[in-house]
Structures are given as structure tokens and as C-alpha cells.
C-alpha positions as CSV (number, residue, x, y, z in Angstrom):
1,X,284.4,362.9,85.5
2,X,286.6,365.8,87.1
3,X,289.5,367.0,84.4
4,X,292.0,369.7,85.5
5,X,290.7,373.2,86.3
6,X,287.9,375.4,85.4
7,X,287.0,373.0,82.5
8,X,286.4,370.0,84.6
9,X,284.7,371.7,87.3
10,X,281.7,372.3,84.6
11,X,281.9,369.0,83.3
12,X,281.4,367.7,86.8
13,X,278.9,370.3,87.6
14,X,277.1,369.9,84.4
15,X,276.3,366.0,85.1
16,X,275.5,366.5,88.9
17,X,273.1,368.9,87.1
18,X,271.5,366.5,85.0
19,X,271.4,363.6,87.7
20,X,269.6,366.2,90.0
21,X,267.0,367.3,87.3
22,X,266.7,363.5,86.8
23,X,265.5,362.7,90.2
24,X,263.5,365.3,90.2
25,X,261.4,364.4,87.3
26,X,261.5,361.0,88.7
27,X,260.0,361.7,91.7
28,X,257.5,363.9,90.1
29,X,256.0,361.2,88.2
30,X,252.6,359.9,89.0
31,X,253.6,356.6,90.8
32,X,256.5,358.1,92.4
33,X,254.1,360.7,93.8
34,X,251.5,359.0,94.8
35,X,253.9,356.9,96.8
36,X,255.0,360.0,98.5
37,X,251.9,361.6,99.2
38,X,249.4,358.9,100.2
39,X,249.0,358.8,103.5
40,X,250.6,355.5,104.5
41,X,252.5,355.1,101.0
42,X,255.8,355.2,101.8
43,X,255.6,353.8,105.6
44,X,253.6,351.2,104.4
45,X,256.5,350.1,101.2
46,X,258.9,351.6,103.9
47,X,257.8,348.6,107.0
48,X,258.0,345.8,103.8
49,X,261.1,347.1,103.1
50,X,262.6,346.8,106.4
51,X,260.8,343.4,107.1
52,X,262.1,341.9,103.3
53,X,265.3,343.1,104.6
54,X,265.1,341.0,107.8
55,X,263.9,338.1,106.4
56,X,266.8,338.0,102.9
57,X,269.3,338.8,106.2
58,X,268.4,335.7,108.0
59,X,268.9,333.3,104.7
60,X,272.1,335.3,104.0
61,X,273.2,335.1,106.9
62,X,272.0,331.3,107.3
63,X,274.2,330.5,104.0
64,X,277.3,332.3,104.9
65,X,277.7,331.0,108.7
66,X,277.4,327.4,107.4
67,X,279.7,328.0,104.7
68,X,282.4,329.1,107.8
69,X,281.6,326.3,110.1
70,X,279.9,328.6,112.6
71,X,276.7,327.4,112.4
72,X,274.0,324.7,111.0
73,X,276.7,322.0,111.1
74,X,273.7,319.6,111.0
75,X,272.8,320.4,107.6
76,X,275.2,319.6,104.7
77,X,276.7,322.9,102.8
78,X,274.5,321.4,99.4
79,X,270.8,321.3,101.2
80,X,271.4,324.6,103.0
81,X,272.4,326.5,99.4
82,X,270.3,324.7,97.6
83,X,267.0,324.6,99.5
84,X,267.9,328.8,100.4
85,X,268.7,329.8,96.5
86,X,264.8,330.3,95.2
87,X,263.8,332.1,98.6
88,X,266.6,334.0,98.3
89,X,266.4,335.2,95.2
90,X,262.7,336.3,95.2
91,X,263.6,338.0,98.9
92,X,266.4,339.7,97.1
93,X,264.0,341.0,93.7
94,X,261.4,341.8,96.7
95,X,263.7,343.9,98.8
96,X,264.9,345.7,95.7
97,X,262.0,346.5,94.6
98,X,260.7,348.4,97.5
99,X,264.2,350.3,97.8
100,X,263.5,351.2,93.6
101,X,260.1,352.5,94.9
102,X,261.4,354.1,98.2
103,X,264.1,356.2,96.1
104,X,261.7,357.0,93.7
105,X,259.2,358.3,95.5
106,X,262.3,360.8,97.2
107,X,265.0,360.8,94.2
108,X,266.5,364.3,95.1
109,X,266.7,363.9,98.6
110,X,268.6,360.6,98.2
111,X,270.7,361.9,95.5
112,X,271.7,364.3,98.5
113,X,272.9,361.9,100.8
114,X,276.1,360.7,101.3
115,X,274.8,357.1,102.6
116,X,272.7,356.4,100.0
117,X,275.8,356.7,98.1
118,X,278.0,354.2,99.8
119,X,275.2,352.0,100.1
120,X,275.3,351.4,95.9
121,X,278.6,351.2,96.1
122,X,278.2,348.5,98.7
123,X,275.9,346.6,96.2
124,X,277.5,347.2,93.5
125,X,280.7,345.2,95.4
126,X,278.1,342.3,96.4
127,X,277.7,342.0,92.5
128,X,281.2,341.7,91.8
129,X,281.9,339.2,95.0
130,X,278.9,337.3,93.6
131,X,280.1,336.8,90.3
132,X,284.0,335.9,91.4
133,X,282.4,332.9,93.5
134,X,279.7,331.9,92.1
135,X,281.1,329.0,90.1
136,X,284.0,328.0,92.5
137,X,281.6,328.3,96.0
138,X,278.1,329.0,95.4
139,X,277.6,327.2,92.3
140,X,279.7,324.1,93.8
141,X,278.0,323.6,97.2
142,X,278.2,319.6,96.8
143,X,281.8,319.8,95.9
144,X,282.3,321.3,99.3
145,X,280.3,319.1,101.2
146,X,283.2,316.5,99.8
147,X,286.3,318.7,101.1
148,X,287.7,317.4,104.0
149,X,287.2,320.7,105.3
150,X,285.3,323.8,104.3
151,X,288.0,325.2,101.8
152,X,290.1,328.7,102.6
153,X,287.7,330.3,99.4
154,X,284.7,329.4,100.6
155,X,285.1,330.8,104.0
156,X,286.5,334.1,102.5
157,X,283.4,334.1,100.3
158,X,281.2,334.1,103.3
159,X,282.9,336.1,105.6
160,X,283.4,338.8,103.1
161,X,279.8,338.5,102.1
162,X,278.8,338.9,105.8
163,X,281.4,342.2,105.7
164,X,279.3,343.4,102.6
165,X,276.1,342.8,103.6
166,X,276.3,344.0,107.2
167,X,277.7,347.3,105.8
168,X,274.9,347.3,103.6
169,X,272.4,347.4,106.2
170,X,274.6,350.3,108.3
171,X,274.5,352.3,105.5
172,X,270.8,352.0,105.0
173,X,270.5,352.8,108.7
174,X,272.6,355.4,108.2
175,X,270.2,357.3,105.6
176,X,267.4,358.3,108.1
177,X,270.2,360.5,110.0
178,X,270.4,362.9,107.3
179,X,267.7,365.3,105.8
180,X,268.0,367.5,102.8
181,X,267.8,370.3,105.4
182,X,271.4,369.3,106.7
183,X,273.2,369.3,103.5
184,X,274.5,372.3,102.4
185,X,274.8,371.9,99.1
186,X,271.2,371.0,98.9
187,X,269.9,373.3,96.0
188,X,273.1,375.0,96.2
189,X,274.9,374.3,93.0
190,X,270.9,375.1,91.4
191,X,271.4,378.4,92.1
192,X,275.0,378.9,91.0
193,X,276.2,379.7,87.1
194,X,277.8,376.9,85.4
């Protein structure tokens, strides 16, 4: 979004603009607030969060270990993926669902932090890595479970996924550690000309 010079400068300021004023109004709707404002609203979605987050970790987690060899070596790669795909995929709509409510309920503070920011760019690389193996390692579990060994694509699917994921939860972590109060650029471009 940044040209060359002056021009560019406003072009970039000009969208952080209207991404801030977004948040704002988003938070400042009625759901949003409420979250904010009732007395356990955003603990409360907060501790689910967290919890969701524990839970999806563990069947991640679970999936990608067997798919290196590491670990469940008892169950075949098929019943692992297969019997883990439903619970995964409502843990995962679950966990996002809180985190759409969490950022809601503080838009402009987020939009603030650095984190937050590598965190959806973190997700938005787990997209990407799920759609390049889906069809050759998570869509093909029983083909695997054939292979003489686990193949060289399926373990780079996991352990990058592991990578991903892990980084994911860091970043997360990471978001507590900064307050708006500890940016300085925190209302700071509000008050500047364009």
C-alpha cells in the first residue's frame, strides 16, 4: 500500500485510518460492548477460548506426531485422521469463534498490537499449508498407512504444521504483554493531518 514519497505516505495513512475507525465502530456495537463491559464477558469467552485452544492443540498435535512416527504408533495413520477430522473441525469453528468475539469486543486495541498481527499472518500460512496437503497427506491418510514408510511429505506436513501452530499459540501468548498504553502510536496518527 506504501508508493514512493509524500503520496504514498497518505495512501498508507489514509487506510490505517479507516481500519482504525473500523474497529472502533466495531467494538462499539452492542454485542461487542456488552462483551466488554459485563462483568465476567470477556474472562468468561476469554477461559473458553483458552480451554478450546487446549483441547484443538491436543488433536493437532495427536495428528501431526503420528503422521511423523513420534507417537500413537498403535493406531494406523487412517483411524487417527479420520476418527480426529469432525472434532477437529468443530474445535477449530469453536476456538475461532471466541477469538472473532474476543477481537471484537477490543478491535482498536488489537489493531494496535504487533502480535495480533503476526498471529493472522500465522493463520493465514496454516490456510495455505492446509490447502497444499490436503489431497496428497490429509485427504490420503489410508494411502499412507500403505507406504512402506511414513512418506518425506507427510512428515514435512506435520512438522511444519507443528511449526505453525506452535507459533500460533506464542503469538497469542504474546498479546497479553502489550497494552494500548505501551504503543506509541496509539491515537497518534488520530491526531496528525493527513
Amino acid at each position: 500500500f506504501r508508493g514512493g514519497g509524500r503520496d504514498g505516505d497518505v495512501v498508507h495513512r489514509g487506510l490505517a485510518y479507516m481500519i482504525v475507525n473500523f474497529a472502533i465502530w466495531l467494538q462499539n456495537t452492542a454485542l461487542f460492548s456488552y462483551i466488554r463491559y459485563a462483568a465476567y464477558g470477556y474472562l468468561s469467552l476469554l477461559t473458553a477460548h483458552v480451554i478450546l485452544i487446549t483441547l484443538f492443540g491436543a488433536m493437532v498435535a495427536a495428528t501431526n506426531l503420528r503422521l511423523l512416527g513420534i507417537g500413537f504408533r498403535k493406531h494406523s495413520i487412517s483411524d487417527l485422521v479420520d476418527q480426529l477430522r469432525v472434532p477437529k473441525r468443530i474445535g477449530l469453528v469453536l476456538v475461532v469463534t471466541c477469538g472473532v468475539l474476543l477481537y471484537g469486543s477490543k478491535a482498536e486495541e488489537y489493531y494496535y498490537n504487533p502480535f495480533f498481527r503476526v498471529k493472522l499472518t500465522l493463520l493465514a500460512l496454516i490456510a495455505i499449508h492446509a490447502l497444499a496437503f490436503r489431497k496428497s497427506v490429509y485427504a490420503n491418510a489410508a494411502g499412507l498407512d500403505r507406504a512402506a514408510a511414513i512418506p518425506g511429505r507427510a512428515k514435512l506436513a506435520a512438522g511444519l504444521s507443528l511449526f505453525l501452530w506452535l507459533s500460533v499459540l506464542c503469538a497469542g501468548r504474546a498479546i497479553g504483554y502489550i497494552s494500548p498504553a505501551d504503543s506509541p502510536h496509539h491515537y497518534a496518527f488520530l491526531a496528525s493531518p493527513l
